[in-house]
N, C-alpha and C positions, 0 to 999 in steps of 0.2 A: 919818469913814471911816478904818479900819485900813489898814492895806497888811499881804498875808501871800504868804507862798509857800507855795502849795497843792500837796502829791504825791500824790494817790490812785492805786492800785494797784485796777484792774479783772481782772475776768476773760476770760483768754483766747477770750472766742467773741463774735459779731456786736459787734466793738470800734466801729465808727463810733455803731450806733446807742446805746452805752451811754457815750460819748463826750458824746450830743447830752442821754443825761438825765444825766446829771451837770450839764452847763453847764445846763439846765435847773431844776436844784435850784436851781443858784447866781442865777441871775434869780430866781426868782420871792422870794428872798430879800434882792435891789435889790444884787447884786453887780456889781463891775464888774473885768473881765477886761482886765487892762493886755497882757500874753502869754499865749501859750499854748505850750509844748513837746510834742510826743511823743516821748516817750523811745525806744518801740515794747516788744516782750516782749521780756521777762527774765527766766531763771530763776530760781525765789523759794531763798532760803537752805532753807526749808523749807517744809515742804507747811500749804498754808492751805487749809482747808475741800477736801483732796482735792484742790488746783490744785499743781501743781509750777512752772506759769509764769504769768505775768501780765504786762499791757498797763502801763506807765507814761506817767504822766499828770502832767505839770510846770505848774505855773500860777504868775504872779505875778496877785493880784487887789487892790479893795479893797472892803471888806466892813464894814458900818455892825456897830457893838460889837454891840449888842444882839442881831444875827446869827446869829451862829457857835455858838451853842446851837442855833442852830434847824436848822442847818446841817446839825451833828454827826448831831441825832434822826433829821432826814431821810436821810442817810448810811447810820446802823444797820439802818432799815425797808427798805435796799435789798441786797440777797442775793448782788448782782455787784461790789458793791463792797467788794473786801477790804479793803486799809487805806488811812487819809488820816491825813497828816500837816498843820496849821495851822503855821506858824514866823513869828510877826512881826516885820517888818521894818521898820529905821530910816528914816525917810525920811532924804534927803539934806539938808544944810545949803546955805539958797541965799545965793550970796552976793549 
């Protein structure tokens, strides 16, 4: 398992239930959701697909490698999700 901090950027309309398929992508992909943040809407620098604001969406998860391809594909086939960002992250040194 990875560790990444996940930012997808949704569209501004019925935020909960596009909220619950996202996290839903991310299960059925054997993800595991350490946090979760809502940023809430923010208006975007520039207009994406006709949206001028979008819902932010902050996650730290961890996500088996092999994943995040599948992840990605699932992402694109979905029309409310404007952008995700993947960034992985060090785990910490235990002492």
């Amino acid at each position: 398992m990875v560790t990444y901090e996940l930012t997808v950027i949704l569209r501004n309309k019925e935020t909960d239930s596009l909220i619950e398929k996202t996290k839903e992508i991310l299960a059925k992909h054997g993800t595991t959701i350490q946090s979760d943040n809502s940023l809430g809407v923010k208006r975007l620098a520039y207009q994406i697909d006709g949206e001028n604001e979008g819902y932010y969406l902050f996650m730290n998860v961890e996500i088996p490698g092999e994943s995040v391809k599948k992840i990605i594909s699932d992402f694109r086939l979905n029309s409310d999700i404007l952008r995700y960002m993947f960034i992985k992250t060090k785990k910490a040194a235990s002492a």
